[in-house]
C-alpha positions as CSV (number, residue, x, y, z in Angstrom):
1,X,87.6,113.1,121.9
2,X,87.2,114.6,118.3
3,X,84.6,113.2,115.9
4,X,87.4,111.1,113.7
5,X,88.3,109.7,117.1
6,X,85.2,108.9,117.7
7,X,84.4,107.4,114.3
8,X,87.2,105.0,115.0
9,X,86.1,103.6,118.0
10,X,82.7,102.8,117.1
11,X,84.0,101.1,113.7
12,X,86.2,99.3,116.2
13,X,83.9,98.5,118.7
14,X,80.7,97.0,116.1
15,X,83.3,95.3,113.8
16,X,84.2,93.2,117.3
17,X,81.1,93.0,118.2
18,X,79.9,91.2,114.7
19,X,77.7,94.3,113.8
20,X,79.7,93.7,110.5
21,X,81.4,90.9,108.5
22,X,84.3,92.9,107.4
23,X,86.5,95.5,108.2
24,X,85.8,97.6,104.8
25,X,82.0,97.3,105.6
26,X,82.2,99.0,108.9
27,X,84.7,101.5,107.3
28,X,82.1,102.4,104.5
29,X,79.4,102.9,107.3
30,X,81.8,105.3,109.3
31,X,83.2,107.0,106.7
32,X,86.7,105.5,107.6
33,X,89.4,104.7,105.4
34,X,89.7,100.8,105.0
35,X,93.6,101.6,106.1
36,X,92.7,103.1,109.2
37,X,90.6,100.5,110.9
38,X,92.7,98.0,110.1
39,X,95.9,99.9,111.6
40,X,93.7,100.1,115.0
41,X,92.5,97.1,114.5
42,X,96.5,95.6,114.6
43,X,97.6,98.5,117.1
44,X,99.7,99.4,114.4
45,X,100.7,103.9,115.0
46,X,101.7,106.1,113.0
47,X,105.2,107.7,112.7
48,X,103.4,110.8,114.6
49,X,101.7,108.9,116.6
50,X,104.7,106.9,118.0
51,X,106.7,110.0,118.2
């Protein structure tokens, strides 16, 4: 698991948990774009990804 990876998970993970009241806050904190962990958030892929 690389470190972006990583970063993603735990964004995902405290954002569920409540650690923060919105999705750009726990972006900020793991320097994530906004865009990113909301696409994992909706299990939404990306063209590469699906491919």
């Amino acid at each position: 698991i690389d470190a972006h990876e990583l970063a993603i998970q735990l964004a995902t993970r405290d954002y569920n948990a409540g650690t923060f009241t919105s999705q750009q806050a726990a972006a900020k904190v793991y320097g994530l774009p906004q865009s990113t962990l909301y696409n994992r958030l909706h299990s939404i892929t990306t063209s590469i990804a699906s491919y």
